[in-house]
N, C-alpha and C positions, 0 to 999 in steps of 0.2 A: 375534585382535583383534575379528571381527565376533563371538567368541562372547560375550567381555568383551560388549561395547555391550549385545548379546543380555542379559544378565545382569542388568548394570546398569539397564538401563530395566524390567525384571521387579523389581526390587527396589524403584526409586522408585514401582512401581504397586502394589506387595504391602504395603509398610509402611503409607501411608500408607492403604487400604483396610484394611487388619487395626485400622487404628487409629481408624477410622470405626464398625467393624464390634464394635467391645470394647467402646467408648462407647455407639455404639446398644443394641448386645443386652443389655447389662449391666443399664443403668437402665432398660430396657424392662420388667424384670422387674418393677421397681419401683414402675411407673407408675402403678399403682391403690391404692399403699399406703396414701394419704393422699384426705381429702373432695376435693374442690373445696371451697376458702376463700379467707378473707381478700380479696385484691384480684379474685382469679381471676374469682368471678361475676359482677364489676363487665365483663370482659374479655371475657367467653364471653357476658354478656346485651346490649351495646352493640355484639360484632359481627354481631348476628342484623339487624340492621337495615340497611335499603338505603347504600349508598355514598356518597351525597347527607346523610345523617344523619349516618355518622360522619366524616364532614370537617366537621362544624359542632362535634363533641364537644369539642374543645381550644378552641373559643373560648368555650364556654359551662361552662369550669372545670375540666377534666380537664386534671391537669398534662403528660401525657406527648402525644408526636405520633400521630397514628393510622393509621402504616402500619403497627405489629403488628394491629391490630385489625380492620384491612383485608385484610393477609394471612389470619388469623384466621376475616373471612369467607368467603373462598372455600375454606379448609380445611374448615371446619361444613356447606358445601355439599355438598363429598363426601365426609364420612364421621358427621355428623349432631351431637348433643350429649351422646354418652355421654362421661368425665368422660379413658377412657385414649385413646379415642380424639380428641380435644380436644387432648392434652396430647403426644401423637406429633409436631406439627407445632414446639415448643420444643427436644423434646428430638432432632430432626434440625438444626438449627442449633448446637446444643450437640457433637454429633457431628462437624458441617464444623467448629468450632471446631480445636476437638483438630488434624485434621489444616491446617489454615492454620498453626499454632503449629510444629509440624513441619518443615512445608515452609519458614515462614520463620527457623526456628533450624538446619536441615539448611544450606540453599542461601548463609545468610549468615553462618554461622559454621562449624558441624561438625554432624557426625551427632546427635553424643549432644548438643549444644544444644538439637536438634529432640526430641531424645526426652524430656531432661529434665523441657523447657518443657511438651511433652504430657504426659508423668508429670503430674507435678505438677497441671496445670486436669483429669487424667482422674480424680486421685482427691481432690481437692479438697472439703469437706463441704459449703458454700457452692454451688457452681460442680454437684455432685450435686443440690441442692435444688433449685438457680433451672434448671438442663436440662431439669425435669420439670415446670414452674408455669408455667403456662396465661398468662404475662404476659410481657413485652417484653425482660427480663433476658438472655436466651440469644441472641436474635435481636443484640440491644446489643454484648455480647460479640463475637457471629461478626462483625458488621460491624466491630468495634473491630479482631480478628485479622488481615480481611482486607483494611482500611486500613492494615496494619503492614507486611505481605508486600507490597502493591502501593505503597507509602512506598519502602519497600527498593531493590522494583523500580526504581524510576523514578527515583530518588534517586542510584543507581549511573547510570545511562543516560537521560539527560533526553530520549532522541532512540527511545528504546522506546517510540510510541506507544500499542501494547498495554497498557503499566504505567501510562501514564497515565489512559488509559478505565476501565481497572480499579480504580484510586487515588479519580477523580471518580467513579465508580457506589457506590462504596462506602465513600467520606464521605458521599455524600448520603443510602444507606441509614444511615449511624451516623446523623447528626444530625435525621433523620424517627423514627428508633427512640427516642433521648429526646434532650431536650434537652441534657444534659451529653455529649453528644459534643460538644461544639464544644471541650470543655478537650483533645479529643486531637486537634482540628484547629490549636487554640491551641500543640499540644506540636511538632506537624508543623511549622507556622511558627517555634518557635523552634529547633529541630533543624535548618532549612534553611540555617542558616549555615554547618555543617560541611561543604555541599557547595556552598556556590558558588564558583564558580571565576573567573568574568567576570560580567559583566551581560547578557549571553547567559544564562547558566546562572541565573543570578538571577530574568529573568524568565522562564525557562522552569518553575521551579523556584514559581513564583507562580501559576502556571497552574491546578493543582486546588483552589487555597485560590481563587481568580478562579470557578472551575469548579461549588465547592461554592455558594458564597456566590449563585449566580446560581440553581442551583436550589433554594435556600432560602427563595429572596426570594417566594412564598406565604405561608410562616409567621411572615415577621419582624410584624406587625401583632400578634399571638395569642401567641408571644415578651414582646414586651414588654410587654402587659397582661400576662402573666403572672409578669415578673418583677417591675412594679410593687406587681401583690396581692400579693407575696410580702414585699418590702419594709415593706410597708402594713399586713399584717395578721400576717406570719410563718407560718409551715409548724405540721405537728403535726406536727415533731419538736421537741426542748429542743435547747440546745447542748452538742457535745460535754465532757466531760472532760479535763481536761491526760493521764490516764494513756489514754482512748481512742484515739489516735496510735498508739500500740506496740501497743497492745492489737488492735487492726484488723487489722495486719499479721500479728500472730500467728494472730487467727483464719482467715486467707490462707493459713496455711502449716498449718490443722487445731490444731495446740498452739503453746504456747511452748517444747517443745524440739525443736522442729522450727523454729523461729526462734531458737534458740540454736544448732543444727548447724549451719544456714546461717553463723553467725557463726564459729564454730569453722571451718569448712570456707575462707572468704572467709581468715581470721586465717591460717592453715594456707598457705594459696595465696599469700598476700603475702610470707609467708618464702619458700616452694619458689621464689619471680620473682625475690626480692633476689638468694639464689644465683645463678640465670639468668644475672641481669643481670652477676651480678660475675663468673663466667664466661663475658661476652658471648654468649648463647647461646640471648639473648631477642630475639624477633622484630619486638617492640613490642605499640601497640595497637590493636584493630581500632577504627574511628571508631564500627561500631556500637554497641560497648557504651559508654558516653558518651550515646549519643542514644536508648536504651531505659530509662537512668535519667532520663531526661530527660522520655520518654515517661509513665513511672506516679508517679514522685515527683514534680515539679512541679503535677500536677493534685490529686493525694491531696494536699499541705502547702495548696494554694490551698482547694481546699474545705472542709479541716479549718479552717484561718483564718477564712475568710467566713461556717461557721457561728456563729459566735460574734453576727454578726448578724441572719444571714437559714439558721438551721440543715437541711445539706443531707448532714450526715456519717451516716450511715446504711450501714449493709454493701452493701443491696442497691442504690444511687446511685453509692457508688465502688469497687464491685466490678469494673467495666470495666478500673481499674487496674491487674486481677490480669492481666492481657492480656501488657502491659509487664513485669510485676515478675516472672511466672515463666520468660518468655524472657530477662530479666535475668540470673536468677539460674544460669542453663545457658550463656550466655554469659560470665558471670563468673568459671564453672568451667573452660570453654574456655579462657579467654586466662589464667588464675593455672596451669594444670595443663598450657599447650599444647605444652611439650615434651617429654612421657614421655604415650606412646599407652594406656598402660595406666592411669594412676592420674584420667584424664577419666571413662573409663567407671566403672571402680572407684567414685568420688567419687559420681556420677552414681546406680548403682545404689543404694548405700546412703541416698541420698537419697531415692531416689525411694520404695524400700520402709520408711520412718522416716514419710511421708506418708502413704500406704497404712495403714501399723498406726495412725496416728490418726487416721483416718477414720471420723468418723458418720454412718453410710446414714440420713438423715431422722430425726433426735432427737427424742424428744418433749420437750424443750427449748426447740428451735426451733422456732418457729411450727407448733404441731403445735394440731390443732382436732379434736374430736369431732360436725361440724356434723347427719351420718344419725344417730347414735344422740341426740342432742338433740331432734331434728325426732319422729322417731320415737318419744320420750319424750311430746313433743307431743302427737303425734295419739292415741296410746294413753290419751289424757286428753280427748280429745273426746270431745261427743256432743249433744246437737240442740238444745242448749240455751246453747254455750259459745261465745266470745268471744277469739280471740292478737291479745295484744298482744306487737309488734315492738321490740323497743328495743337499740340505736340504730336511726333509719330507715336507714342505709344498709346493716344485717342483714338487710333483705328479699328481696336474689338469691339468697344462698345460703338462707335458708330455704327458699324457693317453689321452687330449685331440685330439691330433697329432696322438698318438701311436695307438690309439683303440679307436672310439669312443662308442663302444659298453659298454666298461671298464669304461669312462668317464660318461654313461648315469645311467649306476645300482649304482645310489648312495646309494641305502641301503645293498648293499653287495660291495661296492666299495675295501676296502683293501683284503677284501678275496679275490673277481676277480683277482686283480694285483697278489697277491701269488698265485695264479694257472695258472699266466701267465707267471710266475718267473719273475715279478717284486718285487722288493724289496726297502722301504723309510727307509734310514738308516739318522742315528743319530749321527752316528761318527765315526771315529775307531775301539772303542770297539763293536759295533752295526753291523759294516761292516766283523769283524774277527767271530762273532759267526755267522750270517749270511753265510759265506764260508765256516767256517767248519761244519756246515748242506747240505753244498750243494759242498762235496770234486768230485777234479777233474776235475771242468766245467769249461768252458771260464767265464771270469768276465767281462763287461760292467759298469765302474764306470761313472756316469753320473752328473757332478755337477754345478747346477745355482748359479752361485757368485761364484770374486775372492778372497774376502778375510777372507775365511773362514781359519781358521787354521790346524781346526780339518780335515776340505776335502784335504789341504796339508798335513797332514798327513797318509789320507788314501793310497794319490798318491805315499808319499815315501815308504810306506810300501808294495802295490802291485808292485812297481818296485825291490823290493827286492825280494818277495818272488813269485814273478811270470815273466814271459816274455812276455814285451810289446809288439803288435803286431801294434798296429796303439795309437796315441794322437792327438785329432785335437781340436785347439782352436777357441771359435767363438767368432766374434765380442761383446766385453762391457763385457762377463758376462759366457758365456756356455762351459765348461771346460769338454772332455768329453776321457775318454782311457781306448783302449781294452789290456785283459789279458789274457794272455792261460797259464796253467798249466806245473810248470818248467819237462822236462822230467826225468824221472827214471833213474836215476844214476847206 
């Protein structure tokens, strides 16, 4: 018996380490595949600054809260702002993820619940990308996993003080990592019905949404201007699609026939229960599967809904979802499959590796940027006489990142820097024409991230008119970039 125990506790310490340990080293490989982009230098250049600054960032227009970015800086503190090591401190969150998912589909369902649910977020194409991106996504995630295991906990045992502390630390990290945690605070409060028992259990059961709300109460001011601008002037995003809905989930599950197995599998399972049942030889069902659909659908329908006003449906906003949906989907397997011990696992595996084969390690599809070889396209086009212009302005981290890291580090003298290095973040045409004639004579460097700006085709026709192109090189998705020298004296 003592060797059993012996065993077992080797076991609950082995998996879930091997499972930390496959996730880390796996995309570790990864880690430098891709520039720094998109949001990321907005993330890596705002946490360089004192603590006292970034608690002021979210009131002065940053949609998200700024404990990734506070975390962030005392990561950059010891290990500096090279781009893999930056990006280490995401993809260890992404890593505890995995094993939270585990542990809470191991302890509250079955084995292979936890493996599944891990399956599935470890080879996920989505849940790969945002592990490794220098931004709040992965951090969002783990707290979302570890607000579900400590829910579980506590939910079972209202008299577990541990599960409690655990439950309130790790709501208040969800809802400081963005703001749409509060929809899986929202999901916890409607899920709590399933377990109350008395009024006793009711207000005990009150307690971390009491717990959260108390530590929140900093950011409700910054909250709700922010969801008024939102109201008021609307997101850059559009609204979703009627076919987006399915479409989302599919990409959650890598393919759509990976979202059709699921279904096949679900369809399959409802027969193998009826049998069961008509053999009385069904055990029932466990309350938590009910309160894990409750969990990722109820937040995903609400925000697909609300976008249609104030659009919020975006992969990487209700990606948190996938938290719920793929312990869902290893507990659904569990309870349709729970009387024959072989065909959970069976079900289970081929699942998991149907995931796996449609897996895209970072697509250049997806948000994929060529920002070093643009920058570097750039500079190969200087010389003592020439003039970048920025476009859009909020392109100037990652450029300067690339361009100068020196440029990139002085954030409290950042745009003066750029002007004495004759860089220039313009605004448009008009922006780009006073900008030139301050600066008559020089070669131009027009520099622009995104195609579909109008106003930056506009700049392009206008410096092909009034100047002579010298080189235009376009880069993959997004980097649009052409040299101009001064038409000669007639």
């Amino acid at each position: 018996m003592i060797k059993i125990d012996k065993e077992s506790k080797l076991l609950n310490l082995f998996i879930p380490l091997l499972l930390f340990l496959v996730a880390f080293c796996w995309k570790l490989f990864f880690i430098n595949q891709r520039d720094l982009c998109l949001d990321e230098p907005f993330s890596v250049f705002n946490a360089q600054k004192s603590l006292a600054e970034i608690m002021k960032i979210p009131a002065q227009g940053e949609p998200n809260p700024p404990l990734f970015m506070i975390l962030l800086h005392f990561w950059m503190k010891l290990v500096g702002l090279e781009t893999g090591a930056i990006r280490i401190l995401p993809l260890i969150f992404n890593a505890v993820t995995v094993v939270f998912l585990y542990l809470a589909g191991k302890r509250f369902f079955s084995l292979w619940t936890g493996l599944v649910a891990s399956g599935l977020f470890l080879f996920s194409t989505y849940h790969f990308y945002h592990g490794i991106e220098a931004r709040t996504y992965s951090f969002f995630s783990m707290a979302t996993a570890a607000s579900l295991y400590f829910y579980f906990l506590y939910a079972g045992n209202t008299k577990n003080y541990k599960a409690l502390t655990g439950l309130i630390l790790s709501n208040i990290l969800l809802v400081y990592s963005h703001y749409f945690g509060w929809f899986v605070i929202f999901s916890q409060f409607l899920t709590s019905i399933f377990y109350i028992r008395s009024f006793r259990s009711f207000f005990r059961l009150m307690i971390p949404f009491l717990g959260t709300a108390a530590g929140f109460i900093p950011m409700v001011p910054v909250i709700i201007r922010q969801f008024n601008k939102s109201t008021r002037i609307g997101t850059w995003l559009n609204p979703p699609n009627g076919t987006d809905f399915l479409e989302q989930i599919q990409y959650f599950l890598n393919h759509k026939e990976v979202y059709w197995l699921v279904l096949y599998i679900f369809s399959a399972g409802a027969v193998f229960t009826l049998i069961m049942v008509a053999l009385k030889k069904w055990k029932g069902l466990n309350i938590g599967v009910p309160v894990l659909l409750i969990w990722w659908f109820v937040p995903y329908c609400i925000m697909f809904l609300i976008s249609s006003k104030i659009p919020m449906f975006n992969s990487k906003y209700i990606l948190f979802n996938t938290i719920g949906m793929y312990l869902f989907i290893g507990a659904m397997i569990n309870f349709l499959f729970q009387k024959h011990k072989y065909i959970e696992p069976l079900v289970g595996l081929v699942l998991i590796v149907y995931m796996y084969l449609h897996l895209k390690i970072l697509p250049d599809y997806f948000a994929y940027r060529e920002v070093r070889n643009s920058v570097e396209f750039v500079k190969s086009h200087e010389n003592d006489k020439s003039i970048v212009l920025i476009y859009p302005v909020w392109a100037d981290f990652a450029f300067t990142y690339y361009y100068d890291r020196s440029i990139f580090q002085n954030h409290q003298n950042f745009q003066e820097t750029m002007v004495r290095k004759d860089l220039y973040r313009v605004w448009g045409l008009s922006n780009v024409q006073t900008v030139i004639r301050a600066n008559p004579k020089r070669r131009v460097i027009y520099y622009q991230d995104g195609k579909n700006y109008n106003e930056g085709e506009d700049v392009f026709g206008y410096l092909d008119t009034a100047f002579v192109r010298v080189d235009l090189q376009v880069f993959p998705q997004t980097f649009k970039v052409g040299v101009y020298d001064p038409k000669p004296m007639e």
